[in-house]
Structures are given as C-alpha cells and as structure tokens.
N, C-alpha and C positions, 0 to 999 in steps of 0.2 A: 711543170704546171701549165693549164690550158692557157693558151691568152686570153681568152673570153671569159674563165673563173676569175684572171688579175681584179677584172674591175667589178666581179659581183658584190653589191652587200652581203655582208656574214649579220644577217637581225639579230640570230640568238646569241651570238658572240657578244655583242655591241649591247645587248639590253643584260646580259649578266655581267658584264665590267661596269654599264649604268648605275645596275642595281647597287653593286659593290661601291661604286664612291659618293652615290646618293650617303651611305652607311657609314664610307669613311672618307671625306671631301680632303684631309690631308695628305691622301695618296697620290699626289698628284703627278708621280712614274707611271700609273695606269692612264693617262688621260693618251696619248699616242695611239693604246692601242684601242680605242674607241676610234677613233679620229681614223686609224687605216680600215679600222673593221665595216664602218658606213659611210668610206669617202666614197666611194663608189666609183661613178666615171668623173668622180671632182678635177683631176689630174688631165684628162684628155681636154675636158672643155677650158681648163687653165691655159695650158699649151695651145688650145685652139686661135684663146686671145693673144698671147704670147709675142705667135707668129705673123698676128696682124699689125701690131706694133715693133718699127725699128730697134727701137732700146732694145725690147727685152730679146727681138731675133739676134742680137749681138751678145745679150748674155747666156744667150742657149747657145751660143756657136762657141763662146770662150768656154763656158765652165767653168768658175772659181770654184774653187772646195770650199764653203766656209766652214765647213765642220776643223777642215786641217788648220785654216786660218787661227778660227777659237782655242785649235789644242796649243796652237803657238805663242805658250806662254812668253818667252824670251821677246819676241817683237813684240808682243801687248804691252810689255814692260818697258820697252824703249821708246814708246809713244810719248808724246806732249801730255802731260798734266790737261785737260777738258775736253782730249777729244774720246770720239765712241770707242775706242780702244782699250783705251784708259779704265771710262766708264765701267766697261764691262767687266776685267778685271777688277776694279773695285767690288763692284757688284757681286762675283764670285767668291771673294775673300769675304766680304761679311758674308755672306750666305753661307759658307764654308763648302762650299763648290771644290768639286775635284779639278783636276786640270782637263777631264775626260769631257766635263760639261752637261751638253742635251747628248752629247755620244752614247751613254748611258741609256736613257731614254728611249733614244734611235735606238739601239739594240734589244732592250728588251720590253720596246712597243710598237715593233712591226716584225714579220715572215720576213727572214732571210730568204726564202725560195722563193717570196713574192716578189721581193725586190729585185732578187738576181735576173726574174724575167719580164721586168718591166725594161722600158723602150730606153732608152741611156736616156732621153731629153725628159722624162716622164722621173728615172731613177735622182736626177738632178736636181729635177724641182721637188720632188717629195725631199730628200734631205736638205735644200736648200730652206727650204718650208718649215721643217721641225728646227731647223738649227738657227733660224733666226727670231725663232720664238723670245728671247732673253734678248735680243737687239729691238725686238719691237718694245718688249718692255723699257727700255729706254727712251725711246724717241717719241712714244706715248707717254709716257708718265706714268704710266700704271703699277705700281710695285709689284710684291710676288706675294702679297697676302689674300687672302679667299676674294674680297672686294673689286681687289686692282685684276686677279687671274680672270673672275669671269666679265669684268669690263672686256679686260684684252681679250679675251674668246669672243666675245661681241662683236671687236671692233676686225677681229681677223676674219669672224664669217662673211661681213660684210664686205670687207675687200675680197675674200678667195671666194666665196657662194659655195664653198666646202661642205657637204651634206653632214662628214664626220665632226666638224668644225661645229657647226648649228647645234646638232645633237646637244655637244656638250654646253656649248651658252645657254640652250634651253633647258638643261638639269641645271644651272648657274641659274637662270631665273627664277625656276624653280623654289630653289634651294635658300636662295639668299632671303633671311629675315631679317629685316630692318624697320622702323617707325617709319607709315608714311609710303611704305615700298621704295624705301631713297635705294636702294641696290635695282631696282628695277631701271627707276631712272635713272639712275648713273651709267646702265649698259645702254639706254637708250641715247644716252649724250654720247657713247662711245661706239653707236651704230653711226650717230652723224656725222660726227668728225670722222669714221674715216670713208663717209659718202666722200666728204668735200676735200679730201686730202687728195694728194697723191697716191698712185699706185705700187704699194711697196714692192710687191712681187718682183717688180724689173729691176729696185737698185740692184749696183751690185754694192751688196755690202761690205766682201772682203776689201773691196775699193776707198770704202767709207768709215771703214775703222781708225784711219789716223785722223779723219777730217773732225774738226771741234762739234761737238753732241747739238750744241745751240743753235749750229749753220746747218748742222742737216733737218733740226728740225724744224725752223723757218722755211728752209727750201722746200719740206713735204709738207706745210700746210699742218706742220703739228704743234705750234707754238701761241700762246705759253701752254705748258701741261699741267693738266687737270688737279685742282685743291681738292683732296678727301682723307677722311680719317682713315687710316686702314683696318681694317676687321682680321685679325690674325686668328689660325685656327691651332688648337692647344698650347700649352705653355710657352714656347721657346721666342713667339714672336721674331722669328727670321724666316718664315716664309721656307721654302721649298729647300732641299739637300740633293745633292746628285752624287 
C-alpha cells in the first residue's frame, strides 16, 4: 500500500458504515471502522503532539501492548479488588465480554494491510487508541449504553481531534432523542470535562491497571463521574458484546 493512500479519507466507506448504524445504533463492532475510514491524517498530527511532550515521548519509546495487557486475563484477576484492573474485568463479565475484548473490534474494524504499513509509532497509537476505548469508559463514568457511548465519542474527539472520532459523535448528536436535547447536552458536558482533564493519550495504561480506579481518576481531573440515566438500546440492557 502507498503511504500517501495510509492517510487518505475513504468518504464513501465512512458515509455507508454511517448510514448503516444511523439504521442500526446497536452495532457498535462497526464504529472502528468508521473511525479508520475518516481519521485521515488524525494519527500523524497526534504523534506530532506526542513528541513535544516528555511523557508521552517515553511511552512511544517503551511500547506497552495494552491489547496483550487486557487479554491477560490471569493478572487482571490477581489485582486488588478497586483498582482499574479489576474494574475492567468486571466490566467484561457482566457485559459478557470474551477474553479477546476490543481485539475483536481491532480486527474486524481496521485493513490489516493498512496497518501493516503504518509507521510502528503511528501502528502503536492507533491500537493503543482502540484498545483503551473500555478503560476510558471507566475513568469517565460513562457506561456502555447508547447515552454513555456517544458522551464518550464526545469526550475522546475532543481529547484526540480525530476526524474519524467526530464523525461518529456527530451521528451520536444526531441520533440521540431525548426531552429537552438532554443527550445533547450531556455530550456537551462530556466535550468539557475532557477540555479541562488530563491528557489520556500519554497515560500509560498497562501501567495503571493495578492502581485503584478513584486515584487515577482524581489524578486525570476525572472525578466524581457523571449521574445519568442510561438509554439502553434493544432488550438485553448490557450494552455492547465482543
């Protein structure tokens, strides 16, 4: 693949996966590949800030997996009872989450041959990015029902300026019917809070998975999280499966 195609928008891709979950908002294994199909050059100007900041030039030089982290069920399970570790885990079991995770997801919501030719620092953050999707939902508050998912698209455009990221908060603004536009503003609370938060991109997370859920989210400016009802879509009322 050309490098110059890695970073084109695909429009018609991106506006027929649109279409498709305007129709069916519970599909929410398709949202990824909206998300690589219009991030465009989201990726290079992330890395650009990246490297202007220390933190995160140490987490580009390390590399944590966290994909391998999250399959590591056996450690998740040896963790303290409160911390993000924990958390997460939990979180999988009721959702009825495979051990595989956003693995899933990642796999069949981005080009393997894109990926393969992306820049290793570029290939890092893009799975660093999808696979802490369900860790942000922790530390935000945000649950995994239609309300809390497009808060959190909200609150992650606004941290990454992801063009594929936006897209989908904007079919979330869209989309959400509630008395009052309260689903409007709740993504607008959740565009603020993460102006004045911390910058997630640079934790490392696999770092922060034993540490207690409450201290990290004090530390990033995410605390307390947010009171709302959750809007659940079709019967099952557990939100998202992988």
């Amino acid at each position: 693949m050309d490098h110059a195609d890695i970073h084109a928008i695909r429009w018609r891709e991106g506006l027929d996966i649109l279409r498709f979950l305007y129709r069916n908002p519970g599909r929410t294994d398709q949202i990824t590949r909206v998300i690589e199909a219009w991030q465009g050059r989201s990726l290079p100007r992330t890395l650009a800030r990246m490297r202007g900041r220390a933190k995160a030039r140490a987490l580009l030089q390390r590399k944590p997996s966290l994909g391998d982290a999250l399959a590591d069920w056996e450690r998740l399970e040896s963790l303290p009872a409160g911390t993000l570790g924990q958390a997460y885990l939990t979180s999988c079991e009721s959702l009825g989450t495979t051990r595989r995770g956003m693995g899933v997801y990642v796999e069949t919501g981005t080009s393997a041959a894109r990926t393969a030719a992306l820049e290793p620092d570029e290939r890092f953050l893009q799975d660093t990015l999808f696979f802490s999707h369900d860790l942000y939902h922790l530390v935000t508050g945000y649950k995994t029902d239609l309300l809390g998912e497009v808060c959190l698209l909200a609150f992650t455009a606004a941290q990454t300026r992801n063009t594929g990221v936006l897209a989908m908060a904007g079919l979330g603004a869209y989309s959400i019917r509630l008395p009052r536009l309260a689903g409007q503003r709740m993504m607008l609370d959740a565009t603020a809070l993460a102006l004045r938060a911390e910058w997630l991109v640079e934790q490392d997370w696999v770092e922060l998975l034993d540490h207690p859920l409450e201290q990290i989210q004090r530390e990033l400016g995410l605390w307390p999280p947010p009171e709302y009802t959750p809007v659940w879509v079709g019967k099952s009322g557990r939100g998202r499966r992988a």
